[in-house]
C-alpha positions as CSV (number, residue, x, y, z in Angstrom):
1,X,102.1,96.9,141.0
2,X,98.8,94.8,141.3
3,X,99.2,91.2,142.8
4,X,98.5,89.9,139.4
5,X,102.1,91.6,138.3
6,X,100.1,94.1,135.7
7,X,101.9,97.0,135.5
8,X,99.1,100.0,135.5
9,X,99.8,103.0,133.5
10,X,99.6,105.2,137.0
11,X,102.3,103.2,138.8
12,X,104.6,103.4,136.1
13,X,107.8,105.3,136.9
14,X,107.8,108.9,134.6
15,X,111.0,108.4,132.3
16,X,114.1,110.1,133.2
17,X,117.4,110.9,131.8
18,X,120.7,109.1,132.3
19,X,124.0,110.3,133.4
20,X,125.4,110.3,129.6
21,X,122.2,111.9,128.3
22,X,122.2,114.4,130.7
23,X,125.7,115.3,129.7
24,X,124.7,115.1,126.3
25,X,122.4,117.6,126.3
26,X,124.1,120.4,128.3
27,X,126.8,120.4,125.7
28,X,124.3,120.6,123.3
29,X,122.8,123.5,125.1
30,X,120.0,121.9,126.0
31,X,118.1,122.3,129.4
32,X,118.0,118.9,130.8
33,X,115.1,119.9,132.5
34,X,113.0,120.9,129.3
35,X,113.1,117.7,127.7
36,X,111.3,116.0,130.7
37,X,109.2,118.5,131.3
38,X,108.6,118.7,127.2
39,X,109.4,121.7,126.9
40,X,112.0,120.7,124.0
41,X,110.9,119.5,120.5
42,X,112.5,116.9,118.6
43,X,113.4,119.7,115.7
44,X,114.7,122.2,118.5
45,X,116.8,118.9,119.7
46,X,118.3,118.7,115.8
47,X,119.1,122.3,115.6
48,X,120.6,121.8,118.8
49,X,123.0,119.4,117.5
50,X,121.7,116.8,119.4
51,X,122.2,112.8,117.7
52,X,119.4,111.7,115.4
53,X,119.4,108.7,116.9
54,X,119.5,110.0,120.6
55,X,117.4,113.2,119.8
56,X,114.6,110.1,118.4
57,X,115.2,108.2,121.9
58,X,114.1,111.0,124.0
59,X,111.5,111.8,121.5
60,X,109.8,108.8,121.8
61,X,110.5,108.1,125.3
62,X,109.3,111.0,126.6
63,X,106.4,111.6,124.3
64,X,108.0,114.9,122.7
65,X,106.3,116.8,120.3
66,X,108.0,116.8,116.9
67,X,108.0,120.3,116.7
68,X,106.5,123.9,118.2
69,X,106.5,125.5,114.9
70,X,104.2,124.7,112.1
71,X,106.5,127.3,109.7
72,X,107.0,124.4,106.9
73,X,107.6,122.2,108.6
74,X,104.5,120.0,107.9
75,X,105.7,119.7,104.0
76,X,108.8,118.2,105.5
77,X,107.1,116.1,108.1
78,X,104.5,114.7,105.0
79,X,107.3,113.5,103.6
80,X,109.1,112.0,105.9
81,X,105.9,109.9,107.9
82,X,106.0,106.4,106.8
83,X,102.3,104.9,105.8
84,X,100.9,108.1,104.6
85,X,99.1,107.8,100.9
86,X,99.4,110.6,98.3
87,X,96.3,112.0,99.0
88,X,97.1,112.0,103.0
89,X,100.8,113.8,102.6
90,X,98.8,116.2,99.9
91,X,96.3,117.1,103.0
92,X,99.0,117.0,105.4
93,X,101.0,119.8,103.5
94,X,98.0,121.7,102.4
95,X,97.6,121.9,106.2
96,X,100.6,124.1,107.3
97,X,98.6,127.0,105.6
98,X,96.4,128.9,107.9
99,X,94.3,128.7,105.4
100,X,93.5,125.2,104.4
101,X,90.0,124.9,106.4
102,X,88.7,128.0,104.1
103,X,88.8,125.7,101.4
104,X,85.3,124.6,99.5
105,X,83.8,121.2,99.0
106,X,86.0,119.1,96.8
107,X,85.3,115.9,94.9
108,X,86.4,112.4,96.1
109,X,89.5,111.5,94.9
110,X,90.0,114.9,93.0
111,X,93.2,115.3,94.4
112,X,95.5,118.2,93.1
113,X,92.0,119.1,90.5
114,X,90.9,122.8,91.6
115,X,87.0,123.2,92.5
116,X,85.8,126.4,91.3
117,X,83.4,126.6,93.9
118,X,83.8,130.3,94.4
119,X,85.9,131.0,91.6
120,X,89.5,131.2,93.4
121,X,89.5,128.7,95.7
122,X,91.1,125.7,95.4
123,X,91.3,122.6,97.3
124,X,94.9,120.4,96.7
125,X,93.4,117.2,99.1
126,X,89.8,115.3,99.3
127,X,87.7,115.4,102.0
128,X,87.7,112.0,103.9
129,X,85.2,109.8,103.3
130,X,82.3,109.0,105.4
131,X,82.6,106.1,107.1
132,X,79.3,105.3,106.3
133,X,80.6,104.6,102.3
134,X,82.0,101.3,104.0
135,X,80.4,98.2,103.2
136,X,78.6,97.2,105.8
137,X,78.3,100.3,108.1
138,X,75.0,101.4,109.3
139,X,73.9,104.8,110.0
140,X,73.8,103.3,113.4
141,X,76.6,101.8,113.5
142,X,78.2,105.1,112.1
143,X,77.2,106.8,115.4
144,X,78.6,104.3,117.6
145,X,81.7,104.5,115.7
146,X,82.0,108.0,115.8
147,X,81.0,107.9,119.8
148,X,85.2,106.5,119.1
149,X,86.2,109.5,117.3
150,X,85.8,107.2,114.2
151,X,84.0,109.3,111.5
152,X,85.9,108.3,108.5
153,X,86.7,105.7,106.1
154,X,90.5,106.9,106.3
155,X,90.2,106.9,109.9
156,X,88.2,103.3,110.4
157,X,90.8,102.2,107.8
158,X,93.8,102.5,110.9
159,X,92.5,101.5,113.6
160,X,92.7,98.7,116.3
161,X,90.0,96.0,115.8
162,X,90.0,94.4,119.0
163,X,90.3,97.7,121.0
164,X,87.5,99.7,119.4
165,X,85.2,96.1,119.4
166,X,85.8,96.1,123.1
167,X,85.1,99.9,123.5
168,X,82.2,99.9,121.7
169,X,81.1,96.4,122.9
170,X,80.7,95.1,119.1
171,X,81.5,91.8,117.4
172,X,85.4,91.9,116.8
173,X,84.9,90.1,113.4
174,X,82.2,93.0,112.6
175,X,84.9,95.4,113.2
176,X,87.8,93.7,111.3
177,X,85.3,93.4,108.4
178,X,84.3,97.2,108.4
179,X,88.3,97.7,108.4
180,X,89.1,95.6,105.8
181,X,86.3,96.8,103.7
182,X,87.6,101.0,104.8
183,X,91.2,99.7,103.0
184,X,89.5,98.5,100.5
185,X,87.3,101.5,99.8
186,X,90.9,104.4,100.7
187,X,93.6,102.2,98.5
């Protein structure tokens, strides 16, 4: 620990498993080990028989992926994430098909509407919108946002004003403004 008292993210302790968890988990049939090691998924703790409510503590604790298969598991998961819009959970679905990036060029907002492209194809999600459709976003400030990984409207829409402001060394009221103008232009 600094003198300050910050806690740094490399002198934090890794998490580890309590007596009664440990327990827990052997009688589930579940290496102990794999979990902290994430070797275990939260699915493969459910089919276990592991608690919701413990199997969700580990998960999030120790940063566990929410599955290792993809076998429908993405339908599923689309409908259970919290925040997502109808065209996101559509996109989110249409992505547990090995297929979904052969898809052709769709319209905006044509969501569930085939494009005939090349005559079988079709595509059940839009593609996201440049982030440059947002009010106010410059080609210029485009690339700076995307230096961020922020190439989207759908993406500028989520994101933390204050931490990408400070990243990118922009106005924080710029940045708040692009975001409220991304939900604006996504809703």
């Amino acid at each position: 620990m600094s003198k300050e008292g910050v806690v740094f993210e490399t002198e934090r302790a890794a998490p580890t498993l309590d007596e009664v968890e440990r327990e827990a988990l052997e009688a589930s049939g579940v290496d102990p080990a794999a979990v902290s090691e994430k070797r275990c998924s939260y699915r493969a703790l459910l089919d276990a028989g592991v608690d919701e409510t413990a199997a969700d503590a580990l998960r999030r604790r120790f940063s566990l992926p929410w599955s290792f298969e993809t076998d429908g598991d993405l339908d599923r998961r689309s409908a259970e994430v919290r925040g997502l819009g109808e065209a996101e959970r559509a996109w989110v679905a249409a992505s547990a098909d090995e297929d979904w990036q052969a898809f052709e060029a769709a319209r905006p907002g044509a969501v569930g509407e085939a494009d005939r492209s090349d005559g079988d194809c079709e595509r059940p999600y839009p593609r996201p919108t440049p982030v440059t459709a947002v009010t106010g976003v410059s080609p210029e400030n485009a690339r700076r946002l995307a230096d961020a990984g922020i190439v989207s409207a759908e993406r500028l829409a989520t994101i933390r004003a204050g931490e990408v402001a400070r990243l990118l060394e922009l106005n924080v009221l710029h940045v708040r403004t692009w975001r409220h103008n991304a939900r604006e232009l996504v809703a």
